[in-house]
C-alpha positions as CSV (number, residue, x, y, z in Angstrom):
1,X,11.0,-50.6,37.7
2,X,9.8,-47.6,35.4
3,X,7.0,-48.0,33.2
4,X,7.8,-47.5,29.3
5,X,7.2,-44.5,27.9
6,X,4.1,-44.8,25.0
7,X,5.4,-44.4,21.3
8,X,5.4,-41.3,20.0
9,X,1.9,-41.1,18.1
10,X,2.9,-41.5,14.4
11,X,2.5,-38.5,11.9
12,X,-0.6,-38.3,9.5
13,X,0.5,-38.7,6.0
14,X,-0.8,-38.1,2.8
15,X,-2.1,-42.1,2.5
16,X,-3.9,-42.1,5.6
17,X,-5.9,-38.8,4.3
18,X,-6.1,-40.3,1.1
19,X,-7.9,-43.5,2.8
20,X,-10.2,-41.3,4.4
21,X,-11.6,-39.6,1.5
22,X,-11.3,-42.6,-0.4
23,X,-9.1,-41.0,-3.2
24,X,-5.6,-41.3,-4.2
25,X,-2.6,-40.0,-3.0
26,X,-2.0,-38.2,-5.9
27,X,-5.4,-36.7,-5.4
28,X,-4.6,-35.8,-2.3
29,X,-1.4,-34.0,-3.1
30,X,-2.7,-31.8,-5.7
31,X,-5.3,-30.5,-3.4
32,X,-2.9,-29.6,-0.8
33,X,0.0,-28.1,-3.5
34,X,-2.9,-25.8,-4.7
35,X,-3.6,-27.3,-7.6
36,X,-6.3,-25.4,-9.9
37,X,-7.4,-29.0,-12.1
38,X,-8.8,-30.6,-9.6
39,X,-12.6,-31.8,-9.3
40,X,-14.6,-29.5,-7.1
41,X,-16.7,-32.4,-4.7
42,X,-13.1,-34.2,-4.9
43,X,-11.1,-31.2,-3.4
44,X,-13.8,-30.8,-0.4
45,X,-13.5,-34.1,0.4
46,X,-9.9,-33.7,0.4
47,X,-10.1,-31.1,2.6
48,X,-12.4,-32.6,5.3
49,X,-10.1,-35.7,5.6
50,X,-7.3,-33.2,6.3
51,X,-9.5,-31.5,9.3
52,X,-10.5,-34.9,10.1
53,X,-7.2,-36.5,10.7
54,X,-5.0,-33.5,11.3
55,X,-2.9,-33.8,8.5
56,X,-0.2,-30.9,8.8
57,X,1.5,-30.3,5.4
58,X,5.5,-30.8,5.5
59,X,6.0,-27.4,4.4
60,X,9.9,-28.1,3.9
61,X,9.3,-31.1,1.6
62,X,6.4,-29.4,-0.1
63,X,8.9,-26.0,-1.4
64,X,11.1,-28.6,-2.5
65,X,8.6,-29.8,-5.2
66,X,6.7,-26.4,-6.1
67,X,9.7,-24.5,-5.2
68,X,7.9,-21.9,-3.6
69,X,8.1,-20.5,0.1
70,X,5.0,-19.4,0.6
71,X,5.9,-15.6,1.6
72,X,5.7,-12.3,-0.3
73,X,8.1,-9.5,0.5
74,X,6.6,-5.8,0.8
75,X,9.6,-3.8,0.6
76,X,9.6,-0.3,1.5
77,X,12.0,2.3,-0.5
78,X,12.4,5.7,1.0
79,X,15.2,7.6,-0.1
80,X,18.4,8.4,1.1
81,X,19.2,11.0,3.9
82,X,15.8,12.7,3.3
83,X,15.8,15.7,5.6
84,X,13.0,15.5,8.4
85,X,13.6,14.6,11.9
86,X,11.5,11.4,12.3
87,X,13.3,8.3,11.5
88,X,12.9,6.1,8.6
89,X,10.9,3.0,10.4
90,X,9.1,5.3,12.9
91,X,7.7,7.9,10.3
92,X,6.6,4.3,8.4
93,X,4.3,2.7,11.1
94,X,3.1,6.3,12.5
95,X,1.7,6.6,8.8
96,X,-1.9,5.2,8.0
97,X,-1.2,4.5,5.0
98,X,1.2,1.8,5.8
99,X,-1.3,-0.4,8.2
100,X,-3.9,0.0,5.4
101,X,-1.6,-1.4,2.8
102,X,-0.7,-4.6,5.1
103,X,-4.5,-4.8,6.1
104,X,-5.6,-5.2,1.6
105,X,-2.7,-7.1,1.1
106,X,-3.7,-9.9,4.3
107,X,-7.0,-9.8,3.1
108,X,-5.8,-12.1,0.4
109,X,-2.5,-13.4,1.6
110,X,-4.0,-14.3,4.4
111,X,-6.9,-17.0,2.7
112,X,-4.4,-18.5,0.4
113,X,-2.1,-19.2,3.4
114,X,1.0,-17.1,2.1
115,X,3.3,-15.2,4.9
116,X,3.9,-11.5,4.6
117,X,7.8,-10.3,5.1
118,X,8.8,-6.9,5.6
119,X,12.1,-5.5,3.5
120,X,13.1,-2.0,4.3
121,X,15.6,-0.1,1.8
122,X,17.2,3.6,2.5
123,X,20.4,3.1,1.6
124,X,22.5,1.8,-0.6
125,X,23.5,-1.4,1.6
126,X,20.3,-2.1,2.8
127,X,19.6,-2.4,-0.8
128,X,21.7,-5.0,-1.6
129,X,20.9,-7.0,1.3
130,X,17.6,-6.8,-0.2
131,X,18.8,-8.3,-3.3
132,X,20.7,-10.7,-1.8
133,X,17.9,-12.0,0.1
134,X,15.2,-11.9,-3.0
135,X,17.8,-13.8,-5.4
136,X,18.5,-16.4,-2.8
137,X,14.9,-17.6,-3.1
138,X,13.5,-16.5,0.2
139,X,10.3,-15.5,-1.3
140,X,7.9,-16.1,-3.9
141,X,7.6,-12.0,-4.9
142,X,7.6,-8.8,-4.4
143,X,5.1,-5.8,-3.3
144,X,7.2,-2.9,-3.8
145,X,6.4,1.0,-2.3
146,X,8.7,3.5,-3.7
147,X,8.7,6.6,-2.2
148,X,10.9,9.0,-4.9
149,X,11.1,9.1,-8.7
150,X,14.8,8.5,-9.0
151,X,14.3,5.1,-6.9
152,X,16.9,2.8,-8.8
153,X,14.8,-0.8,-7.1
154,X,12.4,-0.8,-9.3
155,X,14.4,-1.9,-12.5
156,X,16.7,-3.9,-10.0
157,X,14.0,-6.0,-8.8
158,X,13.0,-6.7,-12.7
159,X,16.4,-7.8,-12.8
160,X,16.2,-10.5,-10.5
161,X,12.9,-11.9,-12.7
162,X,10.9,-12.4,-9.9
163,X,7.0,-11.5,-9.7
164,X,6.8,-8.1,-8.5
165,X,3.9,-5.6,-8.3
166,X,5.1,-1.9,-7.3
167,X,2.7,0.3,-5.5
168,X,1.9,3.2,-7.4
169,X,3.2,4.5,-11.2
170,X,6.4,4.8,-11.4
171,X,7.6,8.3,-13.1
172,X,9.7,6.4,-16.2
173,X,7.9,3.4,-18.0
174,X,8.7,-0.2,-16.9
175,X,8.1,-3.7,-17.3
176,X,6.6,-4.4,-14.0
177,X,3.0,-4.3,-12.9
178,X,1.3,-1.3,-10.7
179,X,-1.6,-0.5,-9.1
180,X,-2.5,3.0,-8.7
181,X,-4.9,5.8,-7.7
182,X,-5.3,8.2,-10.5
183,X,-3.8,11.2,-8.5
184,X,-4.2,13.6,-10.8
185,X,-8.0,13.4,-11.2
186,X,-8.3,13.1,-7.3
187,X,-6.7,16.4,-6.7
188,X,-8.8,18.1,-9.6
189,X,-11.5,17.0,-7.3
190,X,-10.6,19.0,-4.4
191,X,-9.8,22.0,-6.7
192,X,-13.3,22.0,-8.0
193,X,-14.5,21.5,-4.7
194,X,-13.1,24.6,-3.2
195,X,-13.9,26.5,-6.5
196,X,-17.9,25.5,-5.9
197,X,-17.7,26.6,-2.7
198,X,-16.6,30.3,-4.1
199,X,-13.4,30.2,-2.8
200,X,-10.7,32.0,-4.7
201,X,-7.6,32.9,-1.9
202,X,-6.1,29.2,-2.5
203,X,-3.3,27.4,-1.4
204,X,-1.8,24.2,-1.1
205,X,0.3,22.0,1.0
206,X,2.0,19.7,-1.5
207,X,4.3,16.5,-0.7
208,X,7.6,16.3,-1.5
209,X,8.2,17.1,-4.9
210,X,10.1,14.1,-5.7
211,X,7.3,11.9,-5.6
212,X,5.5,10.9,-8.6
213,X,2.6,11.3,-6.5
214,X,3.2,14.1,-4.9
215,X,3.8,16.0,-8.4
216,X,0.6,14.4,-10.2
217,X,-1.8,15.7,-6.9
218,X,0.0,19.4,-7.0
219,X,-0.2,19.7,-11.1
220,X,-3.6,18.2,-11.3
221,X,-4.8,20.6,-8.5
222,X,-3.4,23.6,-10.1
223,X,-4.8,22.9,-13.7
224,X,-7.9,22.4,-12.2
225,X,-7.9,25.7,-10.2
226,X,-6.9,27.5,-13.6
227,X,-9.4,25.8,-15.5
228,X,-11.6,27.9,-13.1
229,X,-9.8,31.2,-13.6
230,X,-7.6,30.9,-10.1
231,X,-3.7,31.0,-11.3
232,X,-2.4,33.3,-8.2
233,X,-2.2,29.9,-5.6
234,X,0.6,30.0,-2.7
235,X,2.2,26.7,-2.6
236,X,4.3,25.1,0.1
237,X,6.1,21.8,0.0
238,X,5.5,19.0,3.0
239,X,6.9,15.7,3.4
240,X,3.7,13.4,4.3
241,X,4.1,14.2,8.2
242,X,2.5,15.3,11.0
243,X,5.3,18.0,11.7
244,X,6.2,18.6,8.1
245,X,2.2,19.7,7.4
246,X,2.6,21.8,10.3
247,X,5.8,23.5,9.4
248,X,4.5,23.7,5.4
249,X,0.7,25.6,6.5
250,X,3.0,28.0,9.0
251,X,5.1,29.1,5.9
252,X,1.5,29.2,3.8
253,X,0.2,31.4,6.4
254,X,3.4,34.1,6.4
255,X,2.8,34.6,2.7
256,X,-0.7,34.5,2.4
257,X,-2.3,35.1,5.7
258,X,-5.5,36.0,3.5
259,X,-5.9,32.4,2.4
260,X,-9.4,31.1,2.5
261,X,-8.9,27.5,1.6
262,X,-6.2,25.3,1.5
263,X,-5.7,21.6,-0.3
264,X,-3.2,19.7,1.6
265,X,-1.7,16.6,-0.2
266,X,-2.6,14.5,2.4
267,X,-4.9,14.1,5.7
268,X,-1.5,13.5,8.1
269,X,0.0,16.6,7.1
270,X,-4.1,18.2,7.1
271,X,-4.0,17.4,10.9
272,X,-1.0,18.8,12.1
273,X,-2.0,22.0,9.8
274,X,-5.3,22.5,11.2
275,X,-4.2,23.3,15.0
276,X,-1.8,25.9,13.6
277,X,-4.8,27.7,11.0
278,X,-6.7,28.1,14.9
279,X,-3.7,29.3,16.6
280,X,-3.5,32.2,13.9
281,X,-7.5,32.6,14.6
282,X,-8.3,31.3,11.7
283,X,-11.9,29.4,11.8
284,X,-12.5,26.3,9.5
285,X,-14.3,26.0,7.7
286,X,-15.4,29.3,8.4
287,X,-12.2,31.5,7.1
288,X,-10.7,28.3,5.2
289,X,-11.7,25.7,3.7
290,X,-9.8,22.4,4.2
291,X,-9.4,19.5,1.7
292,X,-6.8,16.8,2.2
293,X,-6.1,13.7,0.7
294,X,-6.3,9.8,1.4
295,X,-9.6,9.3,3.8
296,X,-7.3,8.0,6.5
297,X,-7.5,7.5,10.2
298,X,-6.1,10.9,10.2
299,X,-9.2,12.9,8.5
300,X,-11.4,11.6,11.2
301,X,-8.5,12.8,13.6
302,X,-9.1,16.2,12.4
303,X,-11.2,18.5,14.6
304,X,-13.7,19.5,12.5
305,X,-13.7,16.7,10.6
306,X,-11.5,15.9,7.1
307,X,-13.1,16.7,3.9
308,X,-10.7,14.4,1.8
309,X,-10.4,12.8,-1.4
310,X,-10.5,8.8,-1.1
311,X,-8.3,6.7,-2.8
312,X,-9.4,2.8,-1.6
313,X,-5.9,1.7,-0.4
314,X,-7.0,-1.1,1.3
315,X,-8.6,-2.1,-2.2
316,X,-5.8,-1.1,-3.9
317,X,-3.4,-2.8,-1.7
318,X,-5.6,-6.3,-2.1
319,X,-5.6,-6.3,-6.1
320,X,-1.3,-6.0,-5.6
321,X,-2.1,-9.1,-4.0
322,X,-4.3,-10.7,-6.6
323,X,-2.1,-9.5,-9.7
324,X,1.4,-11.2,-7.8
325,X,-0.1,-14.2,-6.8
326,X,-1.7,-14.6,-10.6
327,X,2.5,-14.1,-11.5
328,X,3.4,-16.8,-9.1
329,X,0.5,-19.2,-10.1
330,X,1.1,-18.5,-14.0
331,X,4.3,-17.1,-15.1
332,X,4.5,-15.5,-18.0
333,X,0.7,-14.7,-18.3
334,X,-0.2,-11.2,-18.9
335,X,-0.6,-8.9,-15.6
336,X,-1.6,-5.8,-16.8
337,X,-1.8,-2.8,-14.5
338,X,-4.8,-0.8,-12.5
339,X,-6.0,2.2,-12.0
340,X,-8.4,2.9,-9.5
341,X,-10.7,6.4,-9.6
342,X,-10.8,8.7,-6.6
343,X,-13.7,10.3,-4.8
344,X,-14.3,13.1,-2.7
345,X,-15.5,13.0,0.9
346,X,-17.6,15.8,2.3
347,X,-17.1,16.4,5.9
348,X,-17.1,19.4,8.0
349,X,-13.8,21.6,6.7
350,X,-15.0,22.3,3.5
């Protein structure tokens, strides 16, 4: 004869944490749905009955009353058949820029208890999969990075009325909310940087032109620079990579070997530039000068050291956060957009 197995020990439920903080249910569900009316002293009692008994929220039953999932999507839009030899997703996670957005944006996400789901989109069919998947409900919204001006997801995603926060300004106006670096202001930093230091032989390593980023940095850089009397400046486009800011300081050097400084739209493309400026015995900072841009991993990377101009992306990247999850907690409350202010980093190459 076998022994009989024990019951299965019965699941906590919302009346047994309600007993132990000696509140209602209803009390106890508000707490637990997020609910913002709540008495403070009520809500921590709430919450130590929860660790007390080991109440585990039925998240299934819960979307079905607040209809939400609890995720956010942070889609990534490059554009289609762009011409450099990395591809799409490997270029992506080889960027810093990309961990420092998913580090800002989990430094809130993460708290509130909301799961982050990454959407890529660099074609049209991978679009509409996209689509497909945000009207179905899947998520609660939307942290968009665009890479190119003529990016059609951004009034697509409006259409489908859910939250949605892009990263960066878009080139044409639009109803959705951004957060942004002011890009223009952070490359007239480095211009008057280089123009204190008395340098006058400039250059620059741009990214690709059709970025509204990447044409804000190189036309704030070269009104600065004429603001200071310098119009003659070599110019070469990159593409945000390794290689491509490699490739773009080679083609600098063949029509200005003269150069004695050199503002490169961004510290990844700065560090694959810098081992070919010392192959053509060029010293730096002693023959040029070297500003980049973002105060990434990279600028550290760089041997000497980055002289950069900061934009906070991990900040940045945690107020995207805050504005969407204001949108899902209050629709139809204003989310206006931000701007955050650059600042220059003085290291060693300039």
């Amino acid at each position: 004869m076998t022994a009989d197995a024990p019951p299965p020990a019965r699941p906590v439920t919302l009346e047994d944490v309600a007993g132990v903080a000696g509140v209602s249910r209803a009390t106890v569900s508000r707490v637990i749905n997020g609910a913002t009316t709540v008495d403070p002293v009520m809500r921590r009692m709430v919450e130590a009955a929860v660790d007390a008994t080991g109440y585990v929220p039925n998240r299934a039953a819960r979307s079905l009353v607040t209809r939400r999932t609890d995720s956010i999507a942070l889609v990534v839009s490059e554009r289609e058949r762009r011409t450099v030899p990395e591809p799409f997703v490997g270029r992506m996670f080889s960027d810093p820029y990309f961990g420092r957005v998913v580090a800002g944006l989990l430094e809130v996400l993460r708290p509130a208890g909301i799961q982050l789901v990454l959407m890529l989109a660099d074609d049209r069919e991978s679009r509409d999969q996209l689509l497909s998947y945000l009207r179905h409900g899947h998520v609660d919204g939307v942290v968009l990075i665009s890479s190119h001006a003529d990016d059609p997801l951004p009034g697509l995603l409006h259409g489908t009325r859910l939250p949605a926060v892009l990263a960066g300004q878009p080139l044409r106006p639009t109803p959705l909310t951004y957060v942004e670096a002011d890009q223009r202001a952070g490359a007239q930093l480095a211009a008057d940087h280089l123009a204190s230091l008395g340098r006058r032989r400039i250059g620059t390593v741009s990214g690709p032109q059709d970025m509204p980023a990447s044409q804000a940095r190189l036309a704030g850089f070269l009104d600065a620079l004429a603001a200071h009397g310098i119009r003659d400046v070599a110019t070469a486009e990159g593409d945000f990579t390794h290689a491509g800011g490699a490739a773009a300081m080679r083609r600098l050097l063949a029509d200005r070997p003269d150069l004695d400084a050199v503002f490169i739209a961004s510290d990844l493309m700065a560090l694959g530039a810098v081992p070919v400026l010392l192959r053509a015995g060029k010293d730096v900072p002693g023959d040029v000068a070297l500003v980049g841009f973002d105060d990434s991993s990279a600028a550290m990377a760089c041997d000497p050291p980055l002289t950069t101009v900061r934009q906070p992306v991990e900040e940045m990247s945690a107020e995207m956060a805050r504005l969407l999850l204001k949108q899902i907690g209050k629709p139809g409350d204003p989310a206006p957009s931000v701007i955050f202010h650059p600042t220059l980093v003085r290291r060693q190459s300039a």
